[in-house]
C-alpha positions as CSV (number, residue, x, y, z in Angstrom):
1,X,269.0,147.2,11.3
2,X,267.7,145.3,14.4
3,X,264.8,147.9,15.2
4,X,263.8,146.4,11.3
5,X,264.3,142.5,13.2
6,X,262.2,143.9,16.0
7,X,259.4,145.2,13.8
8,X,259.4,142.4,11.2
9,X,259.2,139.6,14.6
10,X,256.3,142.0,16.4
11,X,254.1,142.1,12.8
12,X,251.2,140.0,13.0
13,X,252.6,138.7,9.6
14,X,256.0,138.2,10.4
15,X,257.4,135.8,13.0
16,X,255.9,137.4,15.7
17,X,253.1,134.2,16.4
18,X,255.5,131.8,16.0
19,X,257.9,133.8,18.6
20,X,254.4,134.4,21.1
21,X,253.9,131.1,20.2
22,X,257.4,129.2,21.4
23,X,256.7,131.5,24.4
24,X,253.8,129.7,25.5
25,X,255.1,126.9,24.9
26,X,258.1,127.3,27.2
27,X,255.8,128.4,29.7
28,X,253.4,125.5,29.2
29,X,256.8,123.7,29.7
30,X,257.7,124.7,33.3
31,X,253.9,124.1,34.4
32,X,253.9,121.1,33.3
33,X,257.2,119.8,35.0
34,X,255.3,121.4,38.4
35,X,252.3,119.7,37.6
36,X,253.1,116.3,36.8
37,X,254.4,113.3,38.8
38,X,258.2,113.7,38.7
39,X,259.1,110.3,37.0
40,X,256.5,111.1,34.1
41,X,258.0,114.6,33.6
42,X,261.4,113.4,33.6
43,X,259.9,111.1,30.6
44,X,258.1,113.2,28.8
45,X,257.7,117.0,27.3
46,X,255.2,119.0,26.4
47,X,255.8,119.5,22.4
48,X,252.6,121.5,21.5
49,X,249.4,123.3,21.6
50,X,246.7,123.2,19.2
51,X,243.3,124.6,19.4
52,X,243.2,124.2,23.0
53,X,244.9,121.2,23.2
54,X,248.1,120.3,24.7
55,X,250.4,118.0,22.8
56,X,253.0,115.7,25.1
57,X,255.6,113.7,24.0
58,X,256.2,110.2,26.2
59,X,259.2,108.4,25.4
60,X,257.3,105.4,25.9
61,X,254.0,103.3,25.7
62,X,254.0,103.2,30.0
63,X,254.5,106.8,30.0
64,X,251.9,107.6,27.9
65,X,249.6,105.6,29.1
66,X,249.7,106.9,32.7
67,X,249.5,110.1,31.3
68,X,246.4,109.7,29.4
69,X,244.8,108.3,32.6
70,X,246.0,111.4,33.8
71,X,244.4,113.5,31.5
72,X,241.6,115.4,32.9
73,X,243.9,115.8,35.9
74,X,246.5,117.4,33.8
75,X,243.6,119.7,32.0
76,X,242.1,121.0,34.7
77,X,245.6,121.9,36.3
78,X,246.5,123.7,33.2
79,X,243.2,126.0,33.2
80,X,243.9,127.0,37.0
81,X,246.6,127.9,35.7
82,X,244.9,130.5,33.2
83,X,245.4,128.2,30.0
84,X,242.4,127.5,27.9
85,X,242.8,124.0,27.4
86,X,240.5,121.3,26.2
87,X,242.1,118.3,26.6
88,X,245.3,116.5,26.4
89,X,246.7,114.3,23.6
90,X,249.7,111.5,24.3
91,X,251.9,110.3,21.4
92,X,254.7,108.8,21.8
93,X,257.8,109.9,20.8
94,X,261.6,108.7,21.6
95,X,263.5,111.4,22.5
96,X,266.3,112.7,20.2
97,X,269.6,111.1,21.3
98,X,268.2,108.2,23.3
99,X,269.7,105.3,21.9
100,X,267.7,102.0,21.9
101,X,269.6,99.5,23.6
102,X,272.5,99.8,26.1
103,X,275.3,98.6,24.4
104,X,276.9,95.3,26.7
105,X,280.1,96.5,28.5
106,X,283.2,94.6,27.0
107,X,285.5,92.0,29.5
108,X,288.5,91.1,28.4
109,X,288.8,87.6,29.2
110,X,292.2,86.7,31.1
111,X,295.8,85.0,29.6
112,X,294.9,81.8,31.8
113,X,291.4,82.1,30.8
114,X,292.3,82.6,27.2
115,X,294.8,79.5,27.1
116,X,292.2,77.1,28.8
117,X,289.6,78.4,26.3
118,X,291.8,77.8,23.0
119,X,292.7,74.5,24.7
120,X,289.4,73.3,24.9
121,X,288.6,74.3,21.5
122,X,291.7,72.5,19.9
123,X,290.3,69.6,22.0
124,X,287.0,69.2,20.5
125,X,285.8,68.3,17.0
126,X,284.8,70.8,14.6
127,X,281.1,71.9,15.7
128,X,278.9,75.0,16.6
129,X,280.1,75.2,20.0
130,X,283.9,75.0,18.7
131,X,283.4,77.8,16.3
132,X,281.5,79.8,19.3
133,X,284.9,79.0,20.9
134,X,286.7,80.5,18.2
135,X,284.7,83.7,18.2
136,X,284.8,84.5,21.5
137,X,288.7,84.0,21.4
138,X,289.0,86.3,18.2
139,X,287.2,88.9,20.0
140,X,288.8,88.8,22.9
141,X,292.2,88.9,21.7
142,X,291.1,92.2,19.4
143,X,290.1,93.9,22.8
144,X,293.5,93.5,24.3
C-alpha cells in the first residue's frame, strides 16, 4: 500500500508537482530569510512562485513597501542562487494568528482608591462624568 502512495505522489498527474512544488517553496523559504534584512524577514514570508515570480507576504504596508524597493535586489539574489526568477510581487497579508490590537492590561484599582472614587461620584450631580464614575467602579469591582 504505500509503494501505491509513492507512485500516485511521483506521477506527473498525481500530487507529485504540488509535492515538487511545496519543495521549492520551502527552499525559496530559507533563501529568503538569508537574503533579506532580518527585521523584514521576521515580517514577512515567501507564500509563492508563479511563472517566475516570487510571491511574499508582508504583514504590513511598511513592510511591503521596503520590500518592493527591494525588489530587484531580492531578484537578482534569488537567480545567483540558481532560481529563474523574474521579479518580485508584495501583497500584504496579516499573518494567521496576529491579533489586531493589544488588548490594555487590566489594574484593579485599590479599596482606598475605590472609596474616594464612589465618594466623589455620590458627591456630584447626575452627569457624563458621574456615570464615567460609575463605570469605572462597576468594572473595577467585577475584576476583584
Amino acid at each position: 500500500m504505500p509503494d501505491l502512495l509513492q507512485t500516485y505522489l511521483d506521477t506527473p498527474e498525481g500530487a507529485g508537482q504540488v509535492l515538487a512544488h511545496a519543495r521549492l517553496l520551502l527552499r525559496l523559504a530559507g533563501w529568503y530569510q538569508e537574503i533579506a534584512p532580518p527585521h523584514l524577514g521576521q515580517a514577512s514570508s515567501v507564500a509563492n512562485l508563479k511563472s517566475g515570480i516570487v510571491v511574499i507576504h508582508a504583514t504590513s504596508g511598511a513592510v511591503a513597501s521596503k520590500l518592493r524597493q527591494m525588489a530587484p535586489t531580492l531578484v537578482d539574489a534569488f537567480s545567483q542562487r540558481g532560481l529563474v526568477c523574474t521579479g518580485v510581487q508584495v501583497k500584504v497579508h496579516a499573518r494567521q494568528g496576529q491579533t489586531a490590537a493589544i488588548q490594555p492590561t487590566l489594574k484593579p484599582l485599590s479599596s482606598r482608591a475605590s472609596q474616594e472614587l464612589k465618594h466623589l461620584s455620590e458627591s456630584l450631580p447626575a452627569s457624563p462624568l458621574r456615570a464615567a464614575l460609575e463605570t469605572l467602579l462597576a468594572r473595577s469591582s467585577r475584576q476583584e
